[in-house]
C-alpha positions in Angstrom: 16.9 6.4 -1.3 13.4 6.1 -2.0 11.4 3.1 -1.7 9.5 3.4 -4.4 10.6 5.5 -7.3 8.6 5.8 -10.6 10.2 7.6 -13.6 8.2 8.4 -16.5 5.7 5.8 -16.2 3.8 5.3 -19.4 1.4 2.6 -19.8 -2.0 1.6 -21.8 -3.9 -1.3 -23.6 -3.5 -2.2 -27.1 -1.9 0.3 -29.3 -3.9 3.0 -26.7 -1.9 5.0 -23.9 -3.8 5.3 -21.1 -1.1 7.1 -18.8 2.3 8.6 -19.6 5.4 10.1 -17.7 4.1 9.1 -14.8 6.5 9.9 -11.8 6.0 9.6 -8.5 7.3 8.7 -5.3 7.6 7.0 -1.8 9.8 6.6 1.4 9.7 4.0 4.3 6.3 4.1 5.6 4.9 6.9 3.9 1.6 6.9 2.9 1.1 9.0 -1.1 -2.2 9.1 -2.3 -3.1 9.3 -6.2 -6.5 11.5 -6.7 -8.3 12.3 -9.9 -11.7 11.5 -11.5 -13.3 8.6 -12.9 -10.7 7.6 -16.3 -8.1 9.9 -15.4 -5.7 6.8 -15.3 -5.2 5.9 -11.8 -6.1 2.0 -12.1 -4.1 1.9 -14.8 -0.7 3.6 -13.3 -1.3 1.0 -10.4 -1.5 -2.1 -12.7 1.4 -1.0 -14.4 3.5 -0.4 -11.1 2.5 -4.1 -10.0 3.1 -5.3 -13.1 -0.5 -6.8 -14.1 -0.4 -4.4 -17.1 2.9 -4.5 -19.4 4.5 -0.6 -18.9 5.1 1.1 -22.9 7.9 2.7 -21.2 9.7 4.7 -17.8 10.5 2.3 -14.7 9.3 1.5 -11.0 12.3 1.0 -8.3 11.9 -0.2 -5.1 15.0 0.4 -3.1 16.7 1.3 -6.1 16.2 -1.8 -8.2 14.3 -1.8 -11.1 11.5 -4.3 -11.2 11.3 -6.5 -14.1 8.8 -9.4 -15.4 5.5 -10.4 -14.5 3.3 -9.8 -11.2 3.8 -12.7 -9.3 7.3 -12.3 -9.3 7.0 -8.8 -8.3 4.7 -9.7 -5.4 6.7 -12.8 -4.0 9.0 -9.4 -1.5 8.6 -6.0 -3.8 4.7 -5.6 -4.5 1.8 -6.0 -3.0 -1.2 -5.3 -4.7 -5.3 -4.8 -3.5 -7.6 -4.2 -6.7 -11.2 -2.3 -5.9 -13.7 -4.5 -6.0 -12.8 -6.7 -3.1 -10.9 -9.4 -4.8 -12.0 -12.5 -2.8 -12.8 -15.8 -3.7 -16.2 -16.1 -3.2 -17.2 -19.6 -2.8 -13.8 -20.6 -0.2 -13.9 -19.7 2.9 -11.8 -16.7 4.7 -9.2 -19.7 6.0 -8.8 -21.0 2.4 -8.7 -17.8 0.5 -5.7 -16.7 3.2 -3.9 -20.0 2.7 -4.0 -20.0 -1.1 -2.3 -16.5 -0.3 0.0 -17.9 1.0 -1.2 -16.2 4.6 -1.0 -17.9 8.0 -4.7 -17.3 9.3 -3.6 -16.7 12.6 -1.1 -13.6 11.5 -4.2 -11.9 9.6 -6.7 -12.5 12.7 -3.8 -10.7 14.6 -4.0 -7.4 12.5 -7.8 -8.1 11.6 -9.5 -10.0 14.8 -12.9 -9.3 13.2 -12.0 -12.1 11.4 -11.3 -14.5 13.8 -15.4 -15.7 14.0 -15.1 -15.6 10.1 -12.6 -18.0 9.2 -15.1 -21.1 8.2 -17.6 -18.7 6.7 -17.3 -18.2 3.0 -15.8 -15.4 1.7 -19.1 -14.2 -0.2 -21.2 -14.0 2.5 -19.3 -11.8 4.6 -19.7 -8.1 4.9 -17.9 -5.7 2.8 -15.7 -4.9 5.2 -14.8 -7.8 5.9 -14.3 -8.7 2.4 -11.3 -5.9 2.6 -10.1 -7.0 5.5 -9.5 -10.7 4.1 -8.1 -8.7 0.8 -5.8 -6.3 2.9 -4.5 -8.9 5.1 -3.3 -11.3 2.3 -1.3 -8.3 0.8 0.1 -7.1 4.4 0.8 -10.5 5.9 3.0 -10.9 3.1 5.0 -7.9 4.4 6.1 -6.5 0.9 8.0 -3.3 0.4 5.7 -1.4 -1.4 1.6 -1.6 -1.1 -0.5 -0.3 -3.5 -4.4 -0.3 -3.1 -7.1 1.0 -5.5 -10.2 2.3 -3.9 -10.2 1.0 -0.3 -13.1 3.3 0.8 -15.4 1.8 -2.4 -18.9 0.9 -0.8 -17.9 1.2 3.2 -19.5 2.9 5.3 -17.2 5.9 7.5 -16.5 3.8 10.5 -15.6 0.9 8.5 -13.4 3.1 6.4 -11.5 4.3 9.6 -10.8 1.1 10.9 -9.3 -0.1 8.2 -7.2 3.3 7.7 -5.8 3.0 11.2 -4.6 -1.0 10.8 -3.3 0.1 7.6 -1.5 3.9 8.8 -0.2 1.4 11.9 0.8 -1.7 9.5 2.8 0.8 7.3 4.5 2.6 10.1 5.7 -0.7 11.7 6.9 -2.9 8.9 7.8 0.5 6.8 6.4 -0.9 3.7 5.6 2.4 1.6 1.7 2.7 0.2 0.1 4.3 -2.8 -3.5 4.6 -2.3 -5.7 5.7 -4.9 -8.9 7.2 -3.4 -11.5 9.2 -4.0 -12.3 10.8 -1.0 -10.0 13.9 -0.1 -10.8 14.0 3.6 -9.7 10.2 3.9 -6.6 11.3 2.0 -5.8 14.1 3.9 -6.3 12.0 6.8 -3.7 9.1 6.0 -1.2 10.2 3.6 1.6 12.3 3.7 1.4 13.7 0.2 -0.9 13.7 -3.1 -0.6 13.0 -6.6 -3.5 14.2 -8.8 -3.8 12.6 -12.2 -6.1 14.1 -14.7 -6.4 12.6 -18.8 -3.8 10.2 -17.8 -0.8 12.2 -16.3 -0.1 13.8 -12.9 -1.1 17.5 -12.8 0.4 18.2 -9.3 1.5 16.9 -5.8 1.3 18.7 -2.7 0.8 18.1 0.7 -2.1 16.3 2.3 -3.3 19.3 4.7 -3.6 21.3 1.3 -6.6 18.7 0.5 -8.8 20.3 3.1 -7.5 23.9 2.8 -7.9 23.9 -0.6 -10.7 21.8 -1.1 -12.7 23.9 -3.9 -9.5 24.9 -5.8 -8.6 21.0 -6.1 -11.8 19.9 -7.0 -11.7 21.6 -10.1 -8.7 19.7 -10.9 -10.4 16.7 -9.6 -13.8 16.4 -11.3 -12.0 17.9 -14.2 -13.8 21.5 -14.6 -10.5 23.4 -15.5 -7.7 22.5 -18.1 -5.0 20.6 -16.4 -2.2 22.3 -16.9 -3.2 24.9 -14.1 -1.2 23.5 -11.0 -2.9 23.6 -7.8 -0.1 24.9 -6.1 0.2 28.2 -7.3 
């Protein structure tokens, strides 16, 4: 049994789909990436597997039940959830914006101890990396079942990007929480997931295995920045 299963996914805003039969899968600590280019949908298929955006139709599953209702409920166990953009509160400190989380500071400075000189500094004058770190460790403290993160490479530098790829590879591999990341670099895709999705004009075009990212760089990037039709699968 997978831990997360999505069937047919179809999601949008207003009377506007954005993404349809969307399926896609994960198992106990694998790391999926979703790829495509600006608008293809990814942001959108993520909301609507958390459950901040109302699905039109299909279903998400995580260890074969099928998750009803609104986001919090979803992220109490099931769901957790890490938006681009670094989505800390600003004007609290690191301490406060882990508590309202829910998050025992001392847990996060264990998987993050960057953070452990940063707890009474507000959360907007830290780094960017450290801005993700606070984000990532109130989703991973939480320990949920599935992990889904849009954009964790947005604005960080390499090194910074690594660091937080290996405490999230390790985190994943030890609680077996399964993880969709969308990204937009391939080599930091090839270099923690298992598999990739690639979306184009809001519906996956293919999946295929992570080391195919680097071999077949060129070929995917014409799927990627959208210079072919999408119906062409990558994998031949």
């Amino acid at each position: 049994m997978e831990t997360l299963a999505v069937v047919d996914l179809c999601a949008g805003y207003g009377n506007q789909w954005v993404v349809w039969d969307v399926s896609l899968h994960a198992g106990d600590g694998e790391i999926v990436a979703l790829l495509g280019r600006n608008g293809a949908g990814k942001t959108t298929a993520l909301r609507a597997m958390a459950g901040t955006l109302s699905k039109t139709a299909g279903s998400v599953s995580v260890d074969g039940r099928v998750l009803h209702g609104a986001a919090h409920r979803r992220t109490r166990t099931d769901v957790g959830l890490v938006l681009e953009g670094r989505s800390v509160f600003p004007s609290l400190t690191t301490h406060q914006n882990l508590q309202v989380a829910g998050v025992d500071p001392e847990e996060a400075v264990a998987l993050f101890p960057e953070l452990a000189s940063k707890l009474r500094v507000r959360a907007g004058q830290l780094s960017g990396g450290e801005q993700q770190m606070v984000s990532l460790a109130r989703a991973m403290c939480r320990r949920p079942r599935v992990l889904l993160i849009d954009e964790l490479s947005f604005g960080l530098t390499p090194s910074v990007c690594r660091r937080l790829f290996a405490r999230l590879a390790a985190a994943a591999n030890d609680t077996r929480m399964a993880v969709v990341l969308v990204e937009q670099h391939l080599s930091y895709a090839a270099e923690l997931a298992a598999r990739a999705y690639i979306m184009s004009d809001g519906h996956l075009v293919s999946e295929l295995p992570a080391a195919d990212l680097i071999s077949r760089q060129a070929e995917i990037e014409e799927i990627y920045f959208g210079r072919r039709p999408a119906s062409r699968d990558v994998r031949g």
